[in-house]
Each structure stands twice: as structure tokens, then as C-alpha cells.
C-alpha angles and dihedrals in degrees: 000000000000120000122232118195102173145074087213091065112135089225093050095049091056089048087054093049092057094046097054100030137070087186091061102046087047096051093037092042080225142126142175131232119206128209134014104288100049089064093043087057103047095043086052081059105055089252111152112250098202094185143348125224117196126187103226098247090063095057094108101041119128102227085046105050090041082054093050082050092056096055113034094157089062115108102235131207124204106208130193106243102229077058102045086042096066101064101036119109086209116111085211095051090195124098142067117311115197132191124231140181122229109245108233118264118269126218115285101258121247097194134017135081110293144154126240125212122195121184085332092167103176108087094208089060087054095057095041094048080053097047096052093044080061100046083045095052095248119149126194124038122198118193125186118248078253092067133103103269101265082217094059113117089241087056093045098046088042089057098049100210096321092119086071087062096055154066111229128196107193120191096020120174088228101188078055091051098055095058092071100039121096118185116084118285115216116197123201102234140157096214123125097251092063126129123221124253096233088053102062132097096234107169104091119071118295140158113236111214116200118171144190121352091235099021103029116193117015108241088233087058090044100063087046088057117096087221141006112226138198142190109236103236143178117277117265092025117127117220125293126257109277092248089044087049089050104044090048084055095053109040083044087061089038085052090059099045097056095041 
């Protein structure tokens, strides 16, 4: 373990750079993880834990100490915590940091069930909407370049380890994409043409598409989509939150599937 006293650290200030920049993560393929339970996740799921950084008083903790044990081969950084306190994102600054690579894009995929994310902006929406594909046993998660970055520590701490279970495609040219995908693409939309939920076939393969918190779909997104579908509410009732939309959507198609 190697100590680290400053907030001027070299090391820090990288941390700090991928914390508070897009830009950064982007350019460094990089990420960080904070508390305990992120890196727990992601090690459980063969994700590369390229360093730890450990404020001193949590030196004897017992989920800290069982993570140190996991990865031996991880270089380790004990940090002051006024020091380590100065970069986090967390309102509490004192747990665990680690230090991820971004695993390479896949190929978009062209079958298989997926969700699809356009100009989704709240980065707790993001995380939910991830946690719930997973839950749901969805797989791959596309998100347009407009999105909340799906990296971001608000993401990450929103998902809740649910990154570790998929495959994500950022930045993704979604009328492109469509082109090559061949399962049918639903879209959530309040038009007049749209299905009910509760009507659909859902159990064969199929790609949901939820889009901005205050607009939703994009018209041009809506008429590439194979149908336009809709919750059944009660009257007088305005239109769900775009993660409750979308876990509704796919727990009603994992409903199906397992009737």
C-alpha cells in the first residue's frame, strides 16, 4: 500500500478528472466506482479493477478488508481523508474509489432483447432503467450521444451494480441503428395509433425505446419504430416517469415469458 497526503496528488487529480468530466472518461476509457458495494459488483463480474483507493480510517473495515482480499494483485492507495474528501461526488466523502476500465464497444447488436434510450437527461433514470433491464434479464442497453453518460458517478451509483450485468452501447446513431436491427422496436408513445401494452405478444425478442423525460420519443424515432405502445392508466392521470415507464414495459414482457 502507498500513502497518499495531498489533494495535489497526480493520481488524485486524475481521479478527479474522471469523476467530473465526460470528456475525460471518454478520452482515459476509464471510470471510478465509489463505496464499498460498486467495486464488489463489478469484481463479481470479471471487470478489471485497475487500482483502490482507501481513505485511512477505513483501513479496518470488513467489507474492505474482504474486497483487498479479492484482488491481491490490485495496486492499492491509502489516502488521507481531508485529501481524498476533496475530489469525491459523494455527499458522505468518505468511502473506497476504485478505478475501472472501460471494457471496448461490441458490436451493436442486430437481434436480442434490448432497451433503447433517446435524450434521456436524469442520471438517476438512467441507472434505474439499468437496473430494471437487468432485473428483467435484458441485456444490452443503447443510449443516444444526448443521454446522461451512462459513466458518470450518478449513473453508476443509480444502477447499483447493474452496469457489471450488461452490454452498453453509448453514443449510439439510433435512426442508423435501426436499419440493421430486426426484431421489432416498440416505442412508448402517447399518439393516437398506440397499442396497449396489455395487448402485445411480447414474448419473442424485441428492443423497448423510451425517450426524454419532458418530450419523450422523437417523432423521427416514432415512425421507425414497428409499433407505438402505451400503459393503460386512470383517467386524469399524466404520464409515468420514464424508469417507471420502462420498468412496467419490461416486467409486463417478463410476465409473459414466464406464463
Amino acid at each position: 500500500m502507498k500513502l497518499i497526503t495531498s489533494g495535489d496528488n497526480a493520481r488524485l487529480k486524475q481521479l478527479a478528472k474522471l469523476i467530473q468530466s465526460r470528456r475525460a472518461r471518454q478520452a482515459a476509457q476509464q471510470a471510478v466506482l465509489e463505496g464499498v458495494h460498486l467495486p464488489q459488483a463489478f469484481a463479481d463480474a470479471a471487470y478489471r479493477i485497475e487500482a483502490l483507493y482507501l481513505p485511512q480510517h477505513k483501513l479496518a473495515d470488513a467489507e474492505v478488508t474482504a474486497l483487498l482480499n479479492r484482488l491481491p494483485e490490485t495496486p492499492v492507495y491509502v489516502v488521507a481523508d481531508a485529501a481524498l474528501g476533496k475530489i469525491s461526488s459523494l455527499t458522505q466523502a468518505d468511502d473506497i474509489m476504485a478505478l475501472i476500465a472501460l471494457p471496448p464497444p461490441p458490436r451493436l447488436p442486430e437481434s436480442g432483447d434490448c432497451v433503447v434510450l433517446e435524450r434521456v437527461q436524469d442520471p438517476g433514470n438512467v441507472g434505474t432503467i439499468l437496473r430494471s433491464a437487468a432485473a428483467a434479464g435484458v441485456a444490452q442497453v443503447l443510449l443516444s450521444a444526448d443521454c446522461a453518460d451512462v459513466w458518470s458517478p450518478k449513473v453508476l451509483r443509480a444502477g447499483m451494480g447493474a452496469h457489471a450485468q450488461l452490454q452498453i452501447f453509448s453514443d449510439v446513431d439510433l435512426p442508423a441503428w435501426c436499419g440493421q436491427y430486426r426484431p421489432p422496436l416498440y416505442a412508448t408513445a402517447l399518439s393516437a395509433d398506440s397499442r396497449s401494452l396489455y395487448a402485445l405478444d411480447l414474448r419473442p425478442e424485441a428492443a423497448w425505446l423510451l425517450g426524454n423525460e419532458g418530450s419523450g420519443v422523437s417523432a423521427a424515432m416514432q415512425a421507425a419504430a414497428d409499433v407505438r405502445v402505451q400503459i393503460p392508466m386512470a383517467a386524469n392521470t399524466e404520464s409515468l416517469n420514464v424508469a417507471m415507464a420502462a420498468t412496467v414495459c419490461l416486467f409486463e414482457q417478463q410476465r409473459q415469458r414466464m406464463a
